[in-house]
C-alpha positions as CSV (number, residue, x, y, z in Angstrom):
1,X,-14.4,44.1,11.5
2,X,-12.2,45.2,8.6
3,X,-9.9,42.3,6.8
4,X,-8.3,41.5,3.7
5,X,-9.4,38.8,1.9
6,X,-9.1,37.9,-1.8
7,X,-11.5,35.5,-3.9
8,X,-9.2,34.3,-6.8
9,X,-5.4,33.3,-6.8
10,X,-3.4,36.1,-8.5
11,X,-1.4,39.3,-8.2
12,X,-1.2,41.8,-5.3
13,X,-4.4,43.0,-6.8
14,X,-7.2,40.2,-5.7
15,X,-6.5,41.7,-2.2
16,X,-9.1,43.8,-1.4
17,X,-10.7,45.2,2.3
18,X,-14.0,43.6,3.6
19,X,-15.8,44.0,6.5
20,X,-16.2,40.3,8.0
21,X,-17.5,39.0,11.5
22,X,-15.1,39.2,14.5
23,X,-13.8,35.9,15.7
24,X,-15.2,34.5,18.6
25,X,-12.0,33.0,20.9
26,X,-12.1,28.7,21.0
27,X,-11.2,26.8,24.4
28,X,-7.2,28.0,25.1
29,X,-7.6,31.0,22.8
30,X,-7.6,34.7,23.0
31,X,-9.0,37.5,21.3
32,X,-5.9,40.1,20.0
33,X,-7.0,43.4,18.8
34,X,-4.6,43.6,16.2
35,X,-2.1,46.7,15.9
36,X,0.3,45.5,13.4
37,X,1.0,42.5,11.5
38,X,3.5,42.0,8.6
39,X,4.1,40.6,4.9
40,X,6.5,37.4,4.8
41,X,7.3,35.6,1.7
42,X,4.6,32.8,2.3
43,X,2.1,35.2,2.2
44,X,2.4,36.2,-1.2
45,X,2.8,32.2,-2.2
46,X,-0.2,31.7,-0.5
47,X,-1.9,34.6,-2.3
48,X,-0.3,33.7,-5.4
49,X,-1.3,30.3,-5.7
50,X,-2.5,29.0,-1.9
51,X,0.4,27.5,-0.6
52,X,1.1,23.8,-0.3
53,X,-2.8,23.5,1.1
54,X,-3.0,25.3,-2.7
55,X,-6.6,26.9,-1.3
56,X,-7.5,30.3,-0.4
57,X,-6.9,31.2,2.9
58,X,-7.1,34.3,5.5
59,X,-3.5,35.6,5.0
60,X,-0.6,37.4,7.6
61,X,0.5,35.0,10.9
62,X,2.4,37.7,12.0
63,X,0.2,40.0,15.1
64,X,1.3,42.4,17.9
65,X,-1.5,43.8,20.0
66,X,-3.7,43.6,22.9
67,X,-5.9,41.1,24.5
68,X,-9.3,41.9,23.9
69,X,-11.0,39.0,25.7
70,X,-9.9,35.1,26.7
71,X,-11.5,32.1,26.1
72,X,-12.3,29.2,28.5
73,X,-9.3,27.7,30.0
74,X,-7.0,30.4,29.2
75,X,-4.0,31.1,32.7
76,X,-1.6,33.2,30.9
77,X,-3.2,36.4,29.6
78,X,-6.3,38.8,30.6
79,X,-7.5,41.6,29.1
80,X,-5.3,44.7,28.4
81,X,-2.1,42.7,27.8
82,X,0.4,43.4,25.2
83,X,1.3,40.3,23.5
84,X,3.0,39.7,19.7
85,X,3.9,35.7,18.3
86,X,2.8,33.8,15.5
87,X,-0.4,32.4,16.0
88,X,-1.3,28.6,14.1
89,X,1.5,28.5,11.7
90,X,1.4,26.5,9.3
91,X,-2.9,26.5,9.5
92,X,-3.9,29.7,8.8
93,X,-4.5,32.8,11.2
94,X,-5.9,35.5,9.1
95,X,-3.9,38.6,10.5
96,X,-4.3,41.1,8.3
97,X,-7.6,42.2,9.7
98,X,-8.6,43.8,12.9
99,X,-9.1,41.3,15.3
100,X,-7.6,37.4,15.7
101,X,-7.8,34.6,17.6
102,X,-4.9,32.7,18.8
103,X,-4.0,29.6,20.8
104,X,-2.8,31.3,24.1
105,X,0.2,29.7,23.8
106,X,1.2,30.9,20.4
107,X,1.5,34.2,22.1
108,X,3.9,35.8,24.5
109,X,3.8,39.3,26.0
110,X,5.4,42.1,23.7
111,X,8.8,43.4,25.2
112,X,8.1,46.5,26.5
113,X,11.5,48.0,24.5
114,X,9.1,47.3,21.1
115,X,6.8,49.2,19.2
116,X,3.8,47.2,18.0
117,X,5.2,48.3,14.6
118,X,8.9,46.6,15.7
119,X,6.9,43.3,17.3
120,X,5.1,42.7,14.4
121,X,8.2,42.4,11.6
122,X,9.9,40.1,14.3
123,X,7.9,36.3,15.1
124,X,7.8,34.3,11.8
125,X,10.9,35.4,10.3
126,X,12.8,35.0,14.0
127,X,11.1,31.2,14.8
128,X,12.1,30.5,11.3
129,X,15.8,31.3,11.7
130,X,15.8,30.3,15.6
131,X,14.7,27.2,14.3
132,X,17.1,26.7,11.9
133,X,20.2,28.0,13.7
134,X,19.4,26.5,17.0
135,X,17.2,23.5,16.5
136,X,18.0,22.2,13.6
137,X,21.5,22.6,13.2
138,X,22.5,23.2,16.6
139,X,24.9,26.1,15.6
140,X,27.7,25.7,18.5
141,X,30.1,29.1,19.0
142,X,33.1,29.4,16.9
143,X,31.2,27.7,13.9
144,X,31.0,29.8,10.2
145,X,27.4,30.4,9.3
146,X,26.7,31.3,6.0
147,X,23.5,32.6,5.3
148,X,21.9,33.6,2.2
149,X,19.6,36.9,1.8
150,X,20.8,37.9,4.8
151,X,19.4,41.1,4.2
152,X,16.2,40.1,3.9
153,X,13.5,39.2,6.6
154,X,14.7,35.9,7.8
155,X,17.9,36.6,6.9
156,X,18.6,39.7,8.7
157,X,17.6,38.7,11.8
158,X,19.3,35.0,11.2
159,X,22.6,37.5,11.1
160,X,21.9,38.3,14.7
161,X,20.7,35.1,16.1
162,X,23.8,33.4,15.2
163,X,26.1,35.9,16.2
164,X,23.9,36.1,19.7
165,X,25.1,32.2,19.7
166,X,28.8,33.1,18.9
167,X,28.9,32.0,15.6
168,X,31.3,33.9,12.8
169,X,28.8,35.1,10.4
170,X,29.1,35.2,6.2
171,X,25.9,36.9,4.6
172,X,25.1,37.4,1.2
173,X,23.6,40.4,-0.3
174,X,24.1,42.8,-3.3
175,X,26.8,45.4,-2.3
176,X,24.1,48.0,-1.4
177,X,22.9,46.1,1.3
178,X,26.5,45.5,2.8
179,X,27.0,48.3,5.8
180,X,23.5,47.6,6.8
181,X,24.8,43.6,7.2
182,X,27.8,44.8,9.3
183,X,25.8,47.0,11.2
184,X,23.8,43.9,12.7
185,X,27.3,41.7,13.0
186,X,28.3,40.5,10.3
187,X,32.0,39.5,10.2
188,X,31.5,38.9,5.8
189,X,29.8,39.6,3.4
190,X,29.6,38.9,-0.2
191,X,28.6,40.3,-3.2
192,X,26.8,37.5,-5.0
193,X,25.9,39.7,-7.8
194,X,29.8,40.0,-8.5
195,X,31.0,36.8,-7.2
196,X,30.6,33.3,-7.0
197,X,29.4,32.5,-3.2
198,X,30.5,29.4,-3.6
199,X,34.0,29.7,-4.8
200,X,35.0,32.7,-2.3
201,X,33.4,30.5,1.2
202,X,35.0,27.6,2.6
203,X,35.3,25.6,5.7
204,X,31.4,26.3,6.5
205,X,29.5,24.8,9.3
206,X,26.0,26.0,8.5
207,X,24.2,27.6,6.1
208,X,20.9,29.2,5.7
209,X,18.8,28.9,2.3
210,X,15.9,30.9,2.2
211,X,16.6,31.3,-1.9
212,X,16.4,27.4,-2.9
213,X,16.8,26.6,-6.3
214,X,20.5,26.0,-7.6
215,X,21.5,27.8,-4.4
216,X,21.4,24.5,-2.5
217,X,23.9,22.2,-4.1
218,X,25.9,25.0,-4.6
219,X,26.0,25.6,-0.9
220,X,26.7,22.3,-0.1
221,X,30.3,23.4,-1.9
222,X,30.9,25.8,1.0
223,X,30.3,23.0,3.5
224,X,33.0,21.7,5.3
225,X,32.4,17.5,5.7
226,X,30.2,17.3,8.8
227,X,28.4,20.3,7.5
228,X,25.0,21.2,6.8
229,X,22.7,23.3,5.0
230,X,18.8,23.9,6.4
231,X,16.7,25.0,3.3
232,X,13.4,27.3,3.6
233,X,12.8,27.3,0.3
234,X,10.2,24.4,-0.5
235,X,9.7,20.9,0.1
236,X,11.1,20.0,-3.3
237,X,14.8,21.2,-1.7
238,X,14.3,17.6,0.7
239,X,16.2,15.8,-2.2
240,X,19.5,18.3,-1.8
241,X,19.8,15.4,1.6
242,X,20.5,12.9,-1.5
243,X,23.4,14.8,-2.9
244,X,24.9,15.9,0.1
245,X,24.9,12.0,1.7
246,X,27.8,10.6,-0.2
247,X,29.7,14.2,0.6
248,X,29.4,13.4,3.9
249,X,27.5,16.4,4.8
250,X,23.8,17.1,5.5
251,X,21.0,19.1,4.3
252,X,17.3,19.3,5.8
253,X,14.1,21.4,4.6
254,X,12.7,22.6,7.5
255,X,9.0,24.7,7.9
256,X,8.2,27.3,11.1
257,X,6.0,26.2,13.4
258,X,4.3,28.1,16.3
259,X,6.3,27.4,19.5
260,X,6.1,28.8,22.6
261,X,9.7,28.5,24.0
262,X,11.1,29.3,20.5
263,X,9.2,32.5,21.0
264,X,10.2,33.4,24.6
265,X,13.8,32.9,23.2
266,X,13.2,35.2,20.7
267,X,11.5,37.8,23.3
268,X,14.6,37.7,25.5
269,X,17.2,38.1,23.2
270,X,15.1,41.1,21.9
271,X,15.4,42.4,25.8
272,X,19.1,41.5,26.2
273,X,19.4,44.1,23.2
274,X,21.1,41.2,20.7
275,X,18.0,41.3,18.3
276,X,16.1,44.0,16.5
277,X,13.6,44.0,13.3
278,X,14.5,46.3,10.6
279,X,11.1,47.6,9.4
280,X,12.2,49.4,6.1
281,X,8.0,50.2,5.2
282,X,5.2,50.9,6.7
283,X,1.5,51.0,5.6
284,X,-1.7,51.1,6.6
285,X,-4.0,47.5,6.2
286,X,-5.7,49.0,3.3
287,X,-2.5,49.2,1.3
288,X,-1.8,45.3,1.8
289,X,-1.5,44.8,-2.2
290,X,0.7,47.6,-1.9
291,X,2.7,46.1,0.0
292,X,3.0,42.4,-1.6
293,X,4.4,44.6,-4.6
294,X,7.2,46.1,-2.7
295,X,7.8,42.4,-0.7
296,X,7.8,40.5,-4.9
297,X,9.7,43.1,-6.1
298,X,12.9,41.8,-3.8
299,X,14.2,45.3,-2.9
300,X,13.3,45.5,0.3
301,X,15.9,45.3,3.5
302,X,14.1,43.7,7.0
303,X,10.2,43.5,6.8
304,X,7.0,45.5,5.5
305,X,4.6,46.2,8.3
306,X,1.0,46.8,7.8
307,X,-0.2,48.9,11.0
308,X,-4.1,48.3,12.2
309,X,-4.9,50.2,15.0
C-alpha cells in the first residue's frame, strides 16, 4: 500500500510516498481502508523533531473510511462499515497511508450527514476540546469561555462545543478570521493582533490554550478566582498550576487520548447539527508536505484534509 513516511527529522520535505506492507488487524482491531485523514499540529512536531517519544514514527491519527476486514474478538463492526475516530492516540497510528489498523473501539460509525472529507478534519481536534471543555473543566451553562485560536482546528470546533453546552463564548483571532467565528457562535471575539486579550476579558470561567507560551499566565489574568485555564500546548505549561495556586485559580495541561464515549459525544452533536469541521484545504496523500507548509505557516481557518481513496 501507499504511505508517507520520512527517514530524518526536518521540514515538510523528508515526507515522501512509499509503498509499504498493509497492516494485518491484532486481536480487537480492524482493518480501515482509509478515505481521508488530516494534518493536526502534532503531526508536524512529530515530523519536526518526533514528538515527546522524540523518534520517528508513522504520522496522521486522524481516519474516516471503511472496514475492510476485523480481527478476532471484534462485536461492533463488519466489513462495509463507515467508521471515522482517532485510532491509538498518543502511540502512533500511521494514517496517512492507505490502509490502518485500529482498536475497534477507537472507532465509531461516520454520521451519515458527513463526507469522509468532513469526518476526517473532525476526531483529534473535537476529543481534544471535548476533553477540555467537558472533562476537564467541566464547563457548566452560563459560564465565559475564552478560547484562544479559536479559529484554528481545535479551536474552531472548541467554539461550538461550548456553546452546544451553553456556555458564552470569547474567541480570539486576527480580525479576518472574525465573521467566520460568529458564524459558528461566537458571542466575542477579539482582535489579539490589536489588543491586549488580557486587558479587554474579565470575569472568565474557562479558557482554552492551544498557543502556550506567555499566553498562559496571561490568561490566568482573565480568570475570575475559581477559574481555570486547560493548556494544549506542551507539558512544560504544567508549572502555570504553580502561579495560578496562590491566585486561587487553576491551570491543568492536558493530552487527547482515544476514547470511545468522548467520540460518540462528538458523533451526536455532529447529528443534532451543533458541530461541523471547517475543512478550508484539500489534497491528495501525495501532497502531505504540501500540506504541513500550509498547517506551519498559521494561515489556515478549520483543518487540511488529505483525501486517500
Amino acid at each position: 500500500m501507499r504511505a508517507i513516511r520520512q527517514d530524518e527529522f526536518g521540514g515538510p520535505e523528508v515526507l515522501r510516498v512509499a509503498e509499504v506492507d498493509r497492516p494485518v488487524p491484532g486481536l480487537a482491531e480492524v482493518l480501515v481502508r482509509v478515505h481521508a485523514t488530516s494534518v493536526n499540529p502534532t503531526d508536524v512536531w512529530h515530523r519536526f523533531s518526533g514528538g515527546l517519544v522524540q523518534r520517528i514514527v508513522p504520522l496522521g491519527w486522524d481516519v474516516s473510511g471503511v472496514v475492510e476486514a476485523v480481527g478476532p474478538g471484534v462485536t461492533r463492526f463488519q466489513p462495509g462499515d463507515e467508521v471515522f475516530g482517532m485510532p491509538r492516540h498518543p502511540l502512533p497510528a500511521g494514517a496517512y497511508a492507505e490502509y490502518v489498523t485500529s482498536p475497534a473501539r477507537h472507532l465509531v460509525r461516520k454520521p451519515v450527514a458527513l463526507t469522509h472529507t468532513e469526518a476526517a478534519a473532525l476526531p483529534l481536534v473535537a476529543m481534544t476540546a471535548w476533553q477540555a471543555l467537558v472533562e476537564v473543566a467541566e464547563v457548566r451553562p452560563g459560564q465565559r469561555v475564552l478560547i484562544h485560536a479559536a479559529a484554528g482546528g481545535v479551536g474552531h470546533v472548541a467554539v461550538q462545543i461550548a456553546k452546544a453546552r451553553g456556555a458564552y463564548v470569547i474567541g480570539t483571532a486576527s480580525a479576518a478570521k472574525h465573521e467566520f467565528l460568529r458564524t459558528l457562535g461566537a458571542d466575542e471575539v477579539i482582535d489579539y493582533t490589536a489588543v491586549d486579550f488580557a486587558e479587554a476579558v474579565t470575569d472568565v470561567d474557562v479558557v482554552v490554550d492551544a498557543i502556550g507560551g506567555e499566553y498562559g499566565p496571561r490568561s490566568l489574568r482573565t480568570l475570575r478566582a475559581g477559574g481555570i485555564v486547560v493548556s494544549l500546548a506542551s507539558p512544560a505549561e504544567a508549572q502555570l498550576a504553580e502561579i495560578a495556586a496562590p491566585q486561587g485559580k487553576r491551570a491543568q495541561f492536558m493530552a487527547v487520548e482515544a476514547d470511545l464515549q468522548g467520540l460518540r459525544e462528538i458523533a451526536a452533536l455532529v447529528e443534532s447539527g451543533q458541530l461541523r469541521a471547517h475543512v478550508d484545504t484539500v489534497l491528495p496523500l501525495e501532497d502531505a508536505a504540501k500540506a504541513h507548509e500550509l498547517s506551519a505557516s498559521g494561515r489556515t481557518v478549520g483543518k487540511i484534509v488529505l483525501t486517500v481513496a
